[in-house]
N, C-alpha and C positions, 0 to 999 in steps of 0.2 A: 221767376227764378227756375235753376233747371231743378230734382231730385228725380230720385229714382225710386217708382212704387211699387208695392206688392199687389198686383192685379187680382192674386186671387191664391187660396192658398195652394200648396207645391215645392216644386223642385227649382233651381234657379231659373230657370225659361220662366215663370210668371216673374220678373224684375223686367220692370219698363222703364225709361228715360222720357219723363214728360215733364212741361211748365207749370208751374202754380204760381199764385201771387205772392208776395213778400209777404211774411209775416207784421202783422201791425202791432205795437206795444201798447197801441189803446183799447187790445182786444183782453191783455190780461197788466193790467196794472204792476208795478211793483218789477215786472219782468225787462229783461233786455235782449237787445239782437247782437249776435256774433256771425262774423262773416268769416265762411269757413275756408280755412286751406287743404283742410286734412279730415277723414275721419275712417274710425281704428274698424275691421269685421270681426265682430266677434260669434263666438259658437252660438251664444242667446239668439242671435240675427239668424241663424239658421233655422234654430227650434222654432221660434214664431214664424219663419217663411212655411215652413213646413208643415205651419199646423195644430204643430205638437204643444201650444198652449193655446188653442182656440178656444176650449170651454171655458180656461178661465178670464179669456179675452173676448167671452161672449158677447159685451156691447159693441167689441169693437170690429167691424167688417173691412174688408179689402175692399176699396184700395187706402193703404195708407204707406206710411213712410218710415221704414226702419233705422235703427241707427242708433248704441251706447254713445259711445265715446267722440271726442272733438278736440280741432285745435284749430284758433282762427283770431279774427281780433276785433276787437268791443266797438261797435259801432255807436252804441248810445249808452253812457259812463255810467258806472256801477261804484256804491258803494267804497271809496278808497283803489278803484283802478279806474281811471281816468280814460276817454272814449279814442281807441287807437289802440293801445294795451296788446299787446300778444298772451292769450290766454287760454286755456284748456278745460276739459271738465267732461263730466256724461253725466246724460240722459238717464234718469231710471224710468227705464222705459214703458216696465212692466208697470210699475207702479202707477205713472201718470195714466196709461192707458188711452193715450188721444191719438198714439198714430203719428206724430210729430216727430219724426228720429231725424238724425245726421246727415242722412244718405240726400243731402241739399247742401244749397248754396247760403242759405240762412237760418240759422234758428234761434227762436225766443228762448231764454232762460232765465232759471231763478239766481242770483247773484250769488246765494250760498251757494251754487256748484260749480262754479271759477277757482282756479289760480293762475296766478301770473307763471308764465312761462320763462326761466331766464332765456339772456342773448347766448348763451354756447348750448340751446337745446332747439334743433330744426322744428318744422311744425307737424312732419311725418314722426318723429319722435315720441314729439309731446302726444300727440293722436295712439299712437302703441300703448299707451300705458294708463290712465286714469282709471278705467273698471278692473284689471285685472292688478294692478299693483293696491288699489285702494282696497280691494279686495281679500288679498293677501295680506296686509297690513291689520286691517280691520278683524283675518282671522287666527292671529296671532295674538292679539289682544283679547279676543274672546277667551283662545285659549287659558289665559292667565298663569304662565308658566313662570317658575322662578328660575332667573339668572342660572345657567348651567346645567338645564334641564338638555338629556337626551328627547331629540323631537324627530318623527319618521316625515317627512314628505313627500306623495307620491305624485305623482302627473310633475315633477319635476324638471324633462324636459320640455313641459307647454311652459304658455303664458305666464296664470296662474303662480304655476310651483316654481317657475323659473325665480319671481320674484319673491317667493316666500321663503324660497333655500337662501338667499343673501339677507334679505328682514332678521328673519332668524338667526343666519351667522351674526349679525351686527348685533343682534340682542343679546348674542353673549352666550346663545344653543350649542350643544352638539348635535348638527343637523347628519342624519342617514336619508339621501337621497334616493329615492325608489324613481327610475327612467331607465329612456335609452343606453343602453351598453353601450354605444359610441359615444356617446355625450360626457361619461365617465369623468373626463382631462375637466373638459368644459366645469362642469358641476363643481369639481374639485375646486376649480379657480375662483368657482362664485361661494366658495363658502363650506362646502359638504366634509364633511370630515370623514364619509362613507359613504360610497354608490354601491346600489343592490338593483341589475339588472331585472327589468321587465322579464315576466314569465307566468308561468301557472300561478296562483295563490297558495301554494303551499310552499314551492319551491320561495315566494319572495316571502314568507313568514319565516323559512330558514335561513335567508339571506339576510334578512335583519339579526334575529336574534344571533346571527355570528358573531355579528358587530356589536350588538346589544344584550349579551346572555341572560341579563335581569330583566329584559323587555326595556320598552320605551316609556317613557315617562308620556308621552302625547304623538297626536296622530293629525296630522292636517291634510286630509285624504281630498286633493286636486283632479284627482285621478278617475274618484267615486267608485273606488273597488268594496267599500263598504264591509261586511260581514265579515267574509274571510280575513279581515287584518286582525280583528279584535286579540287573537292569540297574541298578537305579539304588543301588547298596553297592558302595563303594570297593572296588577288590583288598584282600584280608585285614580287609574290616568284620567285623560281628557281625549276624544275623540271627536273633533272636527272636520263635519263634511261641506264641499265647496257648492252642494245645493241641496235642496231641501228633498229634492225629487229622488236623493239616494242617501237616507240614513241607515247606519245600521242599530240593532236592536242592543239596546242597554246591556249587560250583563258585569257580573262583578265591581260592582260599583264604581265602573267609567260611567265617566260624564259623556254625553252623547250629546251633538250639538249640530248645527248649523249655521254657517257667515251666509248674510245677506248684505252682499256689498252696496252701502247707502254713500251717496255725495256728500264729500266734509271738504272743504276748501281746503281748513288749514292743513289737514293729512295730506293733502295731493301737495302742496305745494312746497311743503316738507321733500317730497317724493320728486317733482322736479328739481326740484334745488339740490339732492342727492345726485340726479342725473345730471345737470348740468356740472356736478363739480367732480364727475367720473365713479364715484363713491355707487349706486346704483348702475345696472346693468339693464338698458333692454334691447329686444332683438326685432328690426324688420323684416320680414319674410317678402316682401313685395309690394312694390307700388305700381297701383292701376289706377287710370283715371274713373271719374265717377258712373260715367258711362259704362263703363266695363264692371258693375257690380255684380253680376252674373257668373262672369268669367271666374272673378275672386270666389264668390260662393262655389265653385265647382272647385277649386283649386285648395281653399278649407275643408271640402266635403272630401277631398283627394288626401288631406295629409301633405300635400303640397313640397312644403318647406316647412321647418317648426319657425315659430316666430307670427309676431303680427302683421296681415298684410291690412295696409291702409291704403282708401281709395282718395288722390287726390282733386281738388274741389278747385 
């Protein structure tokens, strides 16, 4: 089968296109093959091209196979989806640590990190969205905010916060969206009941608190601006960051926290079933064949377009 490996760590020029053998499902029991149409690049695929987790990916060496997210269809029956299925899910990639990503034509999976795709969601679609909406979802509920809580989101026009400004609207939030100033209309549409332009960190702790004069009840920091937000979370908010690699430091009894986006069937499918029936919002930034995953990582590493690009399989 074809994938495309990380020869060695680096910048996109280390991404090769070479053949490997199919995965075999008598290599790990219990697991299944999906055969892929789609799969999503995420920023994480960067970080480990790059390097920038190789200590704690110490057993694992180049060359191996990157890859979060997929969309493709069930070649050997899982669990209550039957073998054919149109189905989606990711890799936790870091966690497995085998080197076994997307960036191919087949992968083995644990059955818990499927859902079924509805028929009005493409497979480039479905590929956009599993880590970074499951994500978001996931860090929402950490939060544990009550119904009509003021909540700041920042990285609001990525991924991430794109999906976390409508999560949050639908839960009943007053969302202040922290992004791009042209996105403004956009944000509005998905939910935001305030956009506060990117800028300095002092100038968007003003920019909130215009809109929010008592502060925010909570913070789901997409963005990883960390510290500098703190001003503006009520004594004893809740402050959510979208990784671990950027918390900021506790003070006045906020809660300080970080989402570790883990594979839950039922939430994703929840989530496509949202998209499929228009209610959820995501965004393609570009489609490139798998070959071309190189091109995509320089085009991520460029800011590109906002939105997911996914390489087609």
């Amino acid at each position: 089968m074809r994938v495309v490996e990380v020869t060695a760590y680096g910048g996109p020029e280390v991404l090769r296109s070479v053949r490997r053998p199919e995965p075999d499902p008598a290599d790990a029991p219990g697991r299944v093959r999906v055969r892929l149409k789609a799969a999503g690049v995420n920023q994480a695929d960067l970080k480990i091209r790059s390097g920038r987790y190789a200590a704690a990916l110490s057993a694992l060496t180049p060359p191996f196979v990157l890859g979060y997210d997929f969309a493709g269809t069930l070649v050997d029956p899982a669990p209550g989806l039957p073998e054919g299925t149109r189905v989606a899910g990711f890799v936790p990639w870091v966690e497995e640590a085998t080197g076994a990503g997307t960036y191919a034509e087949t992968v083995l999976v644990e059955p818990e990190w499927l859902a079924p795709v509805p028929d009005e969601v493409d497979f480039t679609a479905a590929a956009s969205l599993p880590l970074s909406a499951v994500t978001a979802a996931q860090a929402l509920d950490l939060m544990a905010l009550p119904e009509g809580s003021t909540l700041l989101v920042t990285g609001a026009s990525g991924v991430v916060g794109r999906f976390a400004v409508q999560l949050a609207a639908r839960a009943g939030h007053r969302v202040i969206a922290l992004g791009d100033g042209d996105d403004a209309h956009e944000l509005r549409l998905l939910g935001a009941a305030a956009v506060v332009p990117r800028g300095a960190p002092d100038q968007e702790v003003a920019g909130v608190l215009g809109f929010a004069p008592d502060r925010v009840d909570g913070v789901f920091d997409a963005a990883l601006i960390a510290d500098p937000l703190l001003p503006a979370v009520k004594d004893g908010g809740v402050f959510v960051s979208a990784s671990g690699e950027r918390v900021p430091v506790a003070e006045r009894d906020v809660r300080v926290d970080a989402v570790v986006g883990r594979p839950d069937a039922a939430l994703l499918k929840e989530l496509l079933d949202l998209v499929g029936a228009g209610a959820l919002a995501t965004r393609v930034a570009d489609v490139l064949p798998l070959e071309a995953a190189a091109e995509a990582h320089r085009r991520v590493e460029a800011g590109h377009r906002p939105g997911r690009i996914v390489l087609m399989i």
